[in-house]
Backbone bond lengths (Angstrom), bond angles and torsions (degrees), N, CA, C in turn:
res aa  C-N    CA-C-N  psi(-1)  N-CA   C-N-CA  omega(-1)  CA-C   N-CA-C  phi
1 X - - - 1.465 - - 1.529 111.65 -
2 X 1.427 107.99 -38.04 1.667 110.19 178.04 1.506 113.86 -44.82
3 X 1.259 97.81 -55.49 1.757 112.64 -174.39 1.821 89.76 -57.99
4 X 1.229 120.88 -101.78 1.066 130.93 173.09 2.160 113.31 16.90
5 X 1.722 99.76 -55.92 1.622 99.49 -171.58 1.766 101.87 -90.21
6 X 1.709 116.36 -9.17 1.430 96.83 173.46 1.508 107.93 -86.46
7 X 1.782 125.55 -11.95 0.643 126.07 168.81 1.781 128.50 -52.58
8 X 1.334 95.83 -31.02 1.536 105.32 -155.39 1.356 78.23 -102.64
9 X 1.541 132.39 -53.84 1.641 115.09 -167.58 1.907 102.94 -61.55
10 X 1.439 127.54 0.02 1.537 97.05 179.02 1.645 93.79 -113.96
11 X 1.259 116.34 15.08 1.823 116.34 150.16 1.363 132.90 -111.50
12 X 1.613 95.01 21.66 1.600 111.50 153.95 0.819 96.47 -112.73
13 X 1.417 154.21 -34.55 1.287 127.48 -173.36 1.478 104.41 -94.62
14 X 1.223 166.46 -15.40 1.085 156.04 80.61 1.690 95.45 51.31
15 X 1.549 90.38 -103.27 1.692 113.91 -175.22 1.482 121.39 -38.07
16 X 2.203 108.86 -31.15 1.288 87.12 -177.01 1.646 108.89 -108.89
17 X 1.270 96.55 26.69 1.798 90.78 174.23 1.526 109.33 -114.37
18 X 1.404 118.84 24.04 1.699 130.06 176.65 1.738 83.16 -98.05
19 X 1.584 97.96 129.34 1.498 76.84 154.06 1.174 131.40 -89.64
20 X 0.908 113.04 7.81 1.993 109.89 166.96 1.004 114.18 -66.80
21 X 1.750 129.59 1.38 1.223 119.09 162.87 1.522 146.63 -91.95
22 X 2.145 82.30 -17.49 2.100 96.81 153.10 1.086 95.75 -87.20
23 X 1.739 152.62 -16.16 1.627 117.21 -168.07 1.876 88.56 -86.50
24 X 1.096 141.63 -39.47 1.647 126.65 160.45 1.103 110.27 -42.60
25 X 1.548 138.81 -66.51 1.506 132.13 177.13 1.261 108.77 -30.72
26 X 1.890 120.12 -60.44 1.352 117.02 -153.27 1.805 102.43 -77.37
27 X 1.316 119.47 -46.07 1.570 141.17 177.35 2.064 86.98 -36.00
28 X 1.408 121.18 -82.99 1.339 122.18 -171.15 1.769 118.38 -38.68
29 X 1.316 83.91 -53.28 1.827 105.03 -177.63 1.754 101.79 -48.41
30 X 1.219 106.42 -42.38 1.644 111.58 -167.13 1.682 94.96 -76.59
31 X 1.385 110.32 -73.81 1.789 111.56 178.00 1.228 123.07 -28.48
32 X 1.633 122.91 -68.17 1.231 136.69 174.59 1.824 113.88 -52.48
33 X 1.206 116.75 -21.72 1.452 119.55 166.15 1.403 119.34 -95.11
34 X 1.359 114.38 -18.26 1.558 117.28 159.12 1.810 107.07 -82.66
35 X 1.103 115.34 -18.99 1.184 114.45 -172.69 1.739 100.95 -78.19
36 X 1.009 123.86 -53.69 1.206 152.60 172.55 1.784 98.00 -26.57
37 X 1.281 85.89 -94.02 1.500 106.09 -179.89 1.851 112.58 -37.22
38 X 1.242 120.03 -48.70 1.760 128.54 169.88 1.425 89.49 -60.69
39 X 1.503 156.53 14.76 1.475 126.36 -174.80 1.849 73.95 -127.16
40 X 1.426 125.80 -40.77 1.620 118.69 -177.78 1.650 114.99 -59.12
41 X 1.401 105.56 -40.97 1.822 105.51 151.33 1.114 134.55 -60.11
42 X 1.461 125.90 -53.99 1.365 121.39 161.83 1.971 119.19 -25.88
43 X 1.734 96.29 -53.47 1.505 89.69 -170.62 1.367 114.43 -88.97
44 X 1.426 107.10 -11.97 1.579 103.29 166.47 1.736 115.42 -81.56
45 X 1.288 116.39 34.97 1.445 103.62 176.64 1.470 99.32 -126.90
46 X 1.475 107.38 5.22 1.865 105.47 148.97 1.356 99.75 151.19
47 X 1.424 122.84 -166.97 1.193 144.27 -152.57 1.990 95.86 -78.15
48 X 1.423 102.77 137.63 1.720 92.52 -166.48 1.898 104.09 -165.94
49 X 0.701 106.56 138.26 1.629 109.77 -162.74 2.032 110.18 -82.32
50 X 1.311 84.81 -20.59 1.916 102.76 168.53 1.567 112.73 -54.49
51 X 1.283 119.44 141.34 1.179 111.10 163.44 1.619 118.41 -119.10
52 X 1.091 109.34 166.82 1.576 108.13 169.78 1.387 128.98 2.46
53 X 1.832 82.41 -80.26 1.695 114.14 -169.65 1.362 94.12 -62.99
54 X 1.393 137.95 -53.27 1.764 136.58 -174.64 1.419 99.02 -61.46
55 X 1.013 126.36 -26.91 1.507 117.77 -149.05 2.271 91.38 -99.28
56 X 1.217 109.17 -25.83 1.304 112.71 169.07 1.301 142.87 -71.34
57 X 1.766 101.16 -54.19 1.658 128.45 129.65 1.379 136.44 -32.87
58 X 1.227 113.63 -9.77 1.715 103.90 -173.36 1.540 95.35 -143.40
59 X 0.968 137.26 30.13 1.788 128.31 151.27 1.054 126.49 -102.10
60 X 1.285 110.85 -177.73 1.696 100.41 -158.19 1.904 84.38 -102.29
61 X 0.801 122.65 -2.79 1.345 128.93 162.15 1.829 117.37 -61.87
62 X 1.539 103.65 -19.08 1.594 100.50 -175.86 1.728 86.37 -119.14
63 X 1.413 123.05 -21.74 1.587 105.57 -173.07 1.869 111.57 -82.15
64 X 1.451 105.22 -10.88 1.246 106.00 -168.31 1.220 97.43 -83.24
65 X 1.781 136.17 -67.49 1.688 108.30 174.78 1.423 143.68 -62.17
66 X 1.762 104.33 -4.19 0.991 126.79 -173.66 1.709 111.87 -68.82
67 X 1.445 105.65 -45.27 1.579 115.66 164.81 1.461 122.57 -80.57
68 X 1.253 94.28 -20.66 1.449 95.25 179.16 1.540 108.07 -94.48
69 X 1.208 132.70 53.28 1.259 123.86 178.02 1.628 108.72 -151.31
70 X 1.439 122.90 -21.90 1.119 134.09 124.24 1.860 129.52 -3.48
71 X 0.927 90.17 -104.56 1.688 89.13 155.93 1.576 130.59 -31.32
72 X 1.681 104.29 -51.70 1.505 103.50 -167.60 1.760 104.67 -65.14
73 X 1.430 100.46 -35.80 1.362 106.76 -167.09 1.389 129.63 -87.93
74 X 1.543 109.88 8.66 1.381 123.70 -165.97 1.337 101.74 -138.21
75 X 1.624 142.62 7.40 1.218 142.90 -139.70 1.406 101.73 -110.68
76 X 1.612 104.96 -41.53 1.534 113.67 175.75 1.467 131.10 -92.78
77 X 1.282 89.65 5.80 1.947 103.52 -176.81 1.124 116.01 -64.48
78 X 1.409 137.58 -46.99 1.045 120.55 -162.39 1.542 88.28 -135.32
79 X 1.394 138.15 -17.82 1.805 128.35 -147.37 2.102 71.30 -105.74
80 X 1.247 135.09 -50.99 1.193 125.39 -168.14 1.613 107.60 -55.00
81 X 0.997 130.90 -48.96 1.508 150.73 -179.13 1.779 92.99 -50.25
82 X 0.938 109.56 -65.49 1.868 121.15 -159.36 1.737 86.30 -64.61
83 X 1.337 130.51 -52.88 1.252 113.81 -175.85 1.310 132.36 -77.98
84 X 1.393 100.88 -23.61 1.391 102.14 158.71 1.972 125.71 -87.33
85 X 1.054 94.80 7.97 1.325 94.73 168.97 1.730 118.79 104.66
86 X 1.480 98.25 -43.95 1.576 125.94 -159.19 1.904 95.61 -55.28
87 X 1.675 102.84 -23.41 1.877 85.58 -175.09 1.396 109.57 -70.57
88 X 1.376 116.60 -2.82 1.565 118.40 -170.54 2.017 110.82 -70.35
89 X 1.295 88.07 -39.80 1.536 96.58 173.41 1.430 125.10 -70.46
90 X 1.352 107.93 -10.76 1.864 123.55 179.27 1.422 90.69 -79.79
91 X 1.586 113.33 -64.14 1.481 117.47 -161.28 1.843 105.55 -57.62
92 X 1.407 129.38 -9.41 0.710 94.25 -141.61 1.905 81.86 -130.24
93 X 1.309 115.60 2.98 1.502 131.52 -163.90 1.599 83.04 -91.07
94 X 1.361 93.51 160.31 1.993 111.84 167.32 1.392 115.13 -79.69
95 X 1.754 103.35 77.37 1.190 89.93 157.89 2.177 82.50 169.43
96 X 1.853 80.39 146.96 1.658 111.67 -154.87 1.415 106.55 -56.00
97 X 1.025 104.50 164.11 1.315 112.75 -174.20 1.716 112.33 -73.79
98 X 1.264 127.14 -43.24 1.214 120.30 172.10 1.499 126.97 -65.32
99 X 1.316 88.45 -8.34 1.812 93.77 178.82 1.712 107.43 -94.30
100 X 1.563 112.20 -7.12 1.610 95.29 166.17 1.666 89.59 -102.51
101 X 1.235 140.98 -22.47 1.657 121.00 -169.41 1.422 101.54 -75.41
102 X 1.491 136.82 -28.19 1.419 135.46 -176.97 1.113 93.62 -72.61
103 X 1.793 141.75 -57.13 1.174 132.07 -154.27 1.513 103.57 -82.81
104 X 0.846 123.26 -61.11 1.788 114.61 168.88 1.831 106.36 -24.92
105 X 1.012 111.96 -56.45 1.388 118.86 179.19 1.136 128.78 -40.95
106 X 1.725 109.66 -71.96 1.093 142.34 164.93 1.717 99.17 -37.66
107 X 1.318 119.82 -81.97 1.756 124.11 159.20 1.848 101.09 3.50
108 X 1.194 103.28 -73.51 1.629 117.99 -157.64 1.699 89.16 -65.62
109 X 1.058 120.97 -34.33 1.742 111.45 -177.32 0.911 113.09 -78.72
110 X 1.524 124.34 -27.99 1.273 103.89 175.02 1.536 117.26 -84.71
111 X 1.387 123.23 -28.70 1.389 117.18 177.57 1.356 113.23 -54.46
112 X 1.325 115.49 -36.21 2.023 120.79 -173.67 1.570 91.25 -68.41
113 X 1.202 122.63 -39.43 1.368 117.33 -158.21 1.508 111.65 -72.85
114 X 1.501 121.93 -25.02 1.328 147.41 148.44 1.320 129.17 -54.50
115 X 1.037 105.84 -46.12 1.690 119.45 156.92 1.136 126.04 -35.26
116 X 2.012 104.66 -51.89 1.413 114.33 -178.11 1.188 124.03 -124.64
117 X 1.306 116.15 32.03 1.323 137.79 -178.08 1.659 103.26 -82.70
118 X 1.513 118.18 -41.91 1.552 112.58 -179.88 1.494 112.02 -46.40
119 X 1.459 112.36 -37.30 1.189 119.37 -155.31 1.764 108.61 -67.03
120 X 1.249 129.13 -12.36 1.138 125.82 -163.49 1.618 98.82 -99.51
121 X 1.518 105.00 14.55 1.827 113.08 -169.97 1.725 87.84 -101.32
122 X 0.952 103.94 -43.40 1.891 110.26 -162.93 2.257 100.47 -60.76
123 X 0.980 102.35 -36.55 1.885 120.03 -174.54 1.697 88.81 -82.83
124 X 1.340 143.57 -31.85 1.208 132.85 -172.21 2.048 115.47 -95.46
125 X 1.626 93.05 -21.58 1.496 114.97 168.94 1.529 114.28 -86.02
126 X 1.339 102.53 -11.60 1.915 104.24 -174.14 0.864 87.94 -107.12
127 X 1.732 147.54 -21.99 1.574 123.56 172.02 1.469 114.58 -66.99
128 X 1.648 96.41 -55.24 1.354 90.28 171.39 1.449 158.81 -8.90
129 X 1.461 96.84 -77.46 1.407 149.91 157.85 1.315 119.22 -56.39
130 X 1.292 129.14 -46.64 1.085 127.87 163.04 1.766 142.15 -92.98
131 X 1.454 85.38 -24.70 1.680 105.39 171.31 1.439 94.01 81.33
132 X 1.668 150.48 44.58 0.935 157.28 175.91 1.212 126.88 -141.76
133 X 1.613 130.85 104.50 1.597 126.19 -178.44 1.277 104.41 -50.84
134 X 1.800 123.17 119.90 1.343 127.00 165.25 1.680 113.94 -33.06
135 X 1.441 96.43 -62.28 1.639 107.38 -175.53 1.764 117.91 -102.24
136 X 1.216 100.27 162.72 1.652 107.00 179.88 1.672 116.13 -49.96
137 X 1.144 88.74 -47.46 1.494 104.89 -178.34 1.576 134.26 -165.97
138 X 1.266 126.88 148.06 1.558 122.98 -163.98 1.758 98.51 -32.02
139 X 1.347 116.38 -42.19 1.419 110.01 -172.85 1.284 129.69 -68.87
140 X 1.821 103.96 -1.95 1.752 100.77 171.35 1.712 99.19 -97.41
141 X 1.391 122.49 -19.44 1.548 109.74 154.21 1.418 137.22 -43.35
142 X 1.305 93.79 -46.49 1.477 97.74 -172.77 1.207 125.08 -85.23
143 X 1.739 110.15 -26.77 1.522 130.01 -173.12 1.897 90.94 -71.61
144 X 0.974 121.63 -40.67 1.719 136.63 -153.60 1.528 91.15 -66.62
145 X 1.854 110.63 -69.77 1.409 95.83 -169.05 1.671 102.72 -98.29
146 X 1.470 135.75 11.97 1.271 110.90 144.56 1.456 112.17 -69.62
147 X 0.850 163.57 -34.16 1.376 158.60 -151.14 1.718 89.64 -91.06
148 X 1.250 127.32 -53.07 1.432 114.25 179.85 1.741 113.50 -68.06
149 X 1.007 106.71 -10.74 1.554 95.47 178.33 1.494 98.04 -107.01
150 X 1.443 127.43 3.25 1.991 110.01 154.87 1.189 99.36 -99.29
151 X 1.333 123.53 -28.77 1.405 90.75 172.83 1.568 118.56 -83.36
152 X 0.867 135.78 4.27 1.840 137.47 -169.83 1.506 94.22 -107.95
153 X 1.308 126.20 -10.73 1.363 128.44 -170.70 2.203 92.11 -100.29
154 X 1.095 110.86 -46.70 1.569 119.22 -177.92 1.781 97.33 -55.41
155 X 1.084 95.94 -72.40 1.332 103.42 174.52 1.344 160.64 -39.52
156 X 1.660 88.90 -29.15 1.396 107.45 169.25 1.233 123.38 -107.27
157 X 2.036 105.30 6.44 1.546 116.53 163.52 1.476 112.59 -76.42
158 X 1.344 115.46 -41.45 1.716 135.53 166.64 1.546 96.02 -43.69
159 X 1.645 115.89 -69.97 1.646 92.26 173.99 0.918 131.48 -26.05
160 X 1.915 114.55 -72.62 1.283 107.78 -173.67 1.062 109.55 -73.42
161 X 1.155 159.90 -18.88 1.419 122.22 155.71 1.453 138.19 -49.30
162 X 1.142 102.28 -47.51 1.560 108.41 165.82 1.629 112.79 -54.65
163 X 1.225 106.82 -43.15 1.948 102.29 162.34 1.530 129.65 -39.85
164 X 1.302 94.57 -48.80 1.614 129.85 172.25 1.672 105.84 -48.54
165 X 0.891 113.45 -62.30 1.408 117.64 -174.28 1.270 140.65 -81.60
166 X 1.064 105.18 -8.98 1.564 131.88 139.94 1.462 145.43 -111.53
167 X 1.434 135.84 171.55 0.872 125.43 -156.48 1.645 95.95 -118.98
168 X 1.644 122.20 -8.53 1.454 118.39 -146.84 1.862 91.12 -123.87
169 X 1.462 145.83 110.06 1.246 153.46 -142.32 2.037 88.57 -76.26
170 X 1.078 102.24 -69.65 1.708 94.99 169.12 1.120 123.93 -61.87
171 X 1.208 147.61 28.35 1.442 144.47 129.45 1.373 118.14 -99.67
172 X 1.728 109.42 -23.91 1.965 103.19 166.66 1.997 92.16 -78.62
173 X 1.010 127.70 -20.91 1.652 127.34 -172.12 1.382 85.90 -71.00
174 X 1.111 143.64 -102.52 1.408 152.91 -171.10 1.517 103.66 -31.30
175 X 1.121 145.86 -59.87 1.608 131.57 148.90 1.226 129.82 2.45
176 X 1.140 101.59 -92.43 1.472 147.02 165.94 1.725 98.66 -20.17
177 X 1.668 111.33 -74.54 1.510 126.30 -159.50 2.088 90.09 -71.48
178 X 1.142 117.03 -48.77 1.385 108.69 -176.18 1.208 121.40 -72.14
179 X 1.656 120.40 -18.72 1.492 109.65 151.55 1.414 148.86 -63.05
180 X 1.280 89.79 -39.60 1.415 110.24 151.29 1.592 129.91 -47.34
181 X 1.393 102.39 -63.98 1.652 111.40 176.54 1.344 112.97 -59.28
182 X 1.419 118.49 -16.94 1.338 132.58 174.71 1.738 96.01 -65.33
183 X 1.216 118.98 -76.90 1.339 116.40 178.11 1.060 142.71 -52.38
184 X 1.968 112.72 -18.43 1.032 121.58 140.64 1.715 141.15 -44.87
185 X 1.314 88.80 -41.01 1.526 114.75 -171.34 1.767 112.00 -67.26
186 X 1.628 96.68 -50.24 1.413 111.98 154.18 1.504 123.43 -43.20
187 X 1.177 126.59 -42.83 1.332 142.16 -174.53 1.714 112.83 -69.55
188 X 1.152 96.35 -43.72 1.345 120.26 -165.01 1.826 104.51 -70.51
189 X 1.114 101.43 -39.50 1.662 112.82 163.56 1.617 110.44 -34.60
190 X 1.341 120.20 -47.00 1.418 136.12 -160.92 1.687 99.22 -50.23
191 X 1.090 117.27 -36.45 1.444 134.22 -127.48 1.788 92.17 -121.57
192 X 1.545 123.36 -28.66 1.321 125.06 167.58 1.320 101.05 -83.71
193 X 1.440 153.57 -57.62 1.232 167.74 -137.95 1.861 108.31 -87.04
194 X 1.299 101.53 118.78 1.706 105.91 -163.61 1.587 99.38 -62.49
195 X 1.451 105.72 139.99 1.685 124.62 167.75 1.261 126.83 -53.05
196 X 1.262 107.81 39.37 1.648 111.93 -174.40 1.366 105.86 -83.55
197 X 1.410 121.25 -27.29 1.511 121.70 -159.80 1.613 128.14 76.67
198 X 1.708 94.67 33.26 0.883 126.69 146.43 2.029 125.99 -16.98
199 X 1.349 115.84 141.88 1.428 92.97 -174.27 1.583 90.86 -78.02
200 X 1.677 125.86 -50.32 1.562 124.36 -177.19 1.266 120.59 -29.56
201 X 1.685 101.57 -60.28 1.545 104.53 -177.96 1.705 114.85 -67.99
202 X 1.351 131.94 -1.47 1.143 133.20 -179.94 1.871 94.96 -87.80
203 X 1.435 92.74 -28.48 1.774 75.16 -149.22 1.885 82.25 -96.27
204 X 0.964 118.59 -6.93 1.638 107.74 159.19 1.491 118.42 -57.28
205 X 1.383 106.51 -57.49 1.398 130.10 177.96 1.938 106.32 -38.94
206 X 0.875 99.83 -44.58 1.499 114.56 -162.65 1.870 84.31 -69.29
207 X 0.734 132.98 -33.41 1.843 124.81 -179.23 1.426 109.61 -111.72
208 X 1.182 116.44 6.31 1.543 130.75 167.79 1.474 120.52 -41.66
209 X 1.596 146.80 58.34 1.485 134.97 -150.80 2.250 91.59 -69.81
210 X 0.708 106.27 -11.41 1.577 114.43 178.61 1.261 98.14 -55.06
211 X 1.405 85.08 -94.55 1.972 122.16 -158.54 1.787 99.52 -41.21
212 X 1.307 115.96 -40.88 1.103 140.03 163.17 1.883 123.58 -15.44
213 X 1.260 77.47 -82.56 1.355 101.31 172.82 1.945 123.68 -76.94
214 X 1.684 107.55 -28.12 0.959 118.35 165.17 1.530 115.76 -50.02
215 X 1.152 109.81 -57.99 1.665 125.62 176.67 1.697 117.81 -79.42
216 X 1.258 102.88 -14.32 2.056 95.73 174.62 1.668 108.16 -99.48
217 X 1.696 114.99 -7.57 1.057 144.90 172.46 1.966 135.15 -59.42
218 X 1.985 71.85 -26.81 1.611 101.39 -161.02 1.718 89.98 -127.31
219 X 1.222 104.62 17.33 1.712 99.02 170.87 1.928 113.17 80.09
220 X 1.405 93.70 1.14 1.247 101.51 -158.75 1.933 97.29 -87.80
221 X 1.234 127.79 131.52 1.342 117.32 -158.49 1.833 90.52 -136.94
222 X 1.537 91.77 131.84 1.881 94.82 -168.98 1.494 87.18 -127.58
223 X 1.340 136.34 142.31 1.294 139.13 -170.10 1.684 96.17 -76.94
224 X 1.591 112.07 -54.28 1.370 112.68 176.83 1.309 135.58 -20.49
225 X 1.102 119.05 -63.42 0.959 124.85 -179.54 1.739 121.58 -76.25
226 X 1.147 116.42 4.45 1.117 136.56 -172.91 1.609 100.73 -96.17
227 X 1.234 121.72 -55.02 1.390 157.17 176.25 1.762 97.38 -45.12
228 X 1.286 100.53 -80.49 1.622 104.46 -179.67 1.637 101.71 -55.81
229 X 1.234 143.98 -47.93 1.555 115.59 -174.01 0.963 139.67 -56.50
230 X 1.522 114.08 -38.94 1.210 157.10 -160.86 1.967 96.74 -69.83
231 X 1.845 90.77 -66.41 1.427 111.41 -172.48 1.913 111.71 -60.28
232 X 1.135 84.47 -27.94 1.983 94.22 -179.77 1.328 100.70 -98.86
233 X 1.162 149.59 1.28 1.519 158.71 172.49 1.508 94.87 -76.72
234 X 1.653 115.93 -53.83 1.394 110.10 -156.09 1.627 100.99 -93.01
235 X 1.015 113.98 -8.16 1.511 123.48 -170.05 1.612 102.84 -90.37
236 X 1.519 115.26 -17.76 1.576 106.38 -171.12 1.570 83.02 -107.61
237 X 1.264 141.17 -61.02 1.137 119.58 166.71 1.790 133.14 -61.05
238 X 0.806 115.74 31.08 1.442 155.59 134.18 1.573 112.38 -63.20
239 X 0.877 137.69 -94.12 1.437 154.00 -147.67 1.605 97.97 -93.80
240 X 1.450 122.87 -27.60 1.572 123.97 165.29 1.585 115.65 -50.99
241 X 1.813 98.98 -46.07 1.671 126.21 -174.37 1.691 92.39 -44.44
242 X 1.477 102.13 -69.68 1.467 127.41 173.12 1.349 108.34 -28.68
243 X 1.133 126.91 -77.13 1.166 130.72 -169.90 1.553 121.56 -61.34
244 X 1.416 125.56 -28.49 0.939 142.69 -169.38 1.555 101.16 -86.29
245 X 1.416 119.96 -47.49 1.434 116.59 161.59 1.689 137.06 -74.34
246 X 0.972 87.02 2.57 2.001 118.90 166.74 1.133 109.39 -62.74
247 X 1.649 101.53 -76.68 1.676 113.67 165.44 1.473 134.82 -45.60
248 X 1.066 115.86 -24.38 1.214 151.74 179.14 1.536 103.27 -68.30
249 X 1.091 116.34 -98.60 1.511 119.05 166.70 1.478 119.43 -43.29
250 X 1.244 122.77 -21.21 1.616 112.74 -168.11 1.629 99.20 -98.34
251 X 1.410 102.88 -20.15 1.887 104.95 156.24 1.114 126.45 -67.84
């Protein structure tokens, strides 16, 4: 484990001495507070069954940095390292291979997790301030940012892999963002496909990052979807392990 946390403390500091990692801080900080603010208009233009937390969670104001941050933060992990040389000294130091792909990883979770950590200040300033629970109930808190941390956890294994497999940060960036939108796109089916309960439209639903969040948003908690992140989390870091020990040997 020792090895393992110096591992991960020199891919936070890594990450936070690029500055591309305050112009992402500052870029989110700005969106997510414009985002914010468009969900305090929405409900001030009258009586409306949405709350806060739904009304924060579901615009294209929270899906646009939300995907787009993916990429930024996973682009240089492993394809920057390989071109500059520096992964040669990982492969080649005392110590296993899963203990630099978890800590690289781990690295990337905690920066996303930082990313969106302000956001739980803006729901504690609108109670305040307003004298109004953002959400229905503790369970649209928790459903809201558990669902963002399986999916930011799925997602940012797909990064690093796509990091992994190249050597050039804008071609794991472009990866990365089209795999995703791929699964979006999939998702998005749910929402063309009539509400019959359909087996298609079920099994769209099931990769839905939307519908998803719409319903863990609203307190509403489906094991499924919990199941698939989790299960495709370990399956892409799975094949990262793989990949990472590929390189390894073929050096």
């Amino acid at each position: 484990m020792r090895k393992f946390f110096i591992l991960f403390g020199r891919e936070v500091a890594c990450a936070f001495r690029q500055p591309l990692a305050y112009v992402v801080l500052f870029f989110f900080l700005l969106v997510t507070g414009f985002n914010f603010q468009a969900g305090v208009t929405l409900l001030n233009q009258g009586d409306s069954t949405t709350t806060m937390v739904e009304a924060f969670f579901n615009t294209v104001y929270f899906w646009f940095p939300f995907t787009l941050a993916f990429p930024l933060i996973t682009m240089r992990v492993f394809a920057e390292e390989a071109r500059s040389g520096t992964i040669e000294m990982l492969m080649t130091a005392p110590v296993r291979d899963y203990q630099v792909v978890l800590a690289k990883y781990a690295g990337c979770v905690f920066f996303f997790a930082v990313l969106w950590a302000p956001s739980a200040i803006y729901f504690v300033m609108f109670r305040q301030i307003v004298g109004i629970d953002p959400g229905t109930a503790v369970g649209s808190y928790v459903g809201a940012y558990s669902m963002l941390v399986l999916m930011g956890m799925f997602f940012l294994a797909i990064g690093c892999l796509a990091s992994a497999l190249t050597d050039n940060q804008i071609v794991a960036a472009i990866m990365t963002f089209a795999a995703i939108l791929f699964l979006f796109f999939i998702g998005l089916l749910s929402f063309l496909l009539p509400a019959t309960g359909s087996f298609l439209r079920e099994a769209t639903y099931y990769f839905s990052p939307i519908e998803h969040m719409m319903d863990f948003s609203r307190g509403i908690f489906d094991t499924r979807p919990v199941v698939f992140y989790l299960s495709s989390t370990l399956a892409v870091l799975f094949a990262l392990f793989h990949v990472f020990q590929h390189r390894r040997w073929k050096a």
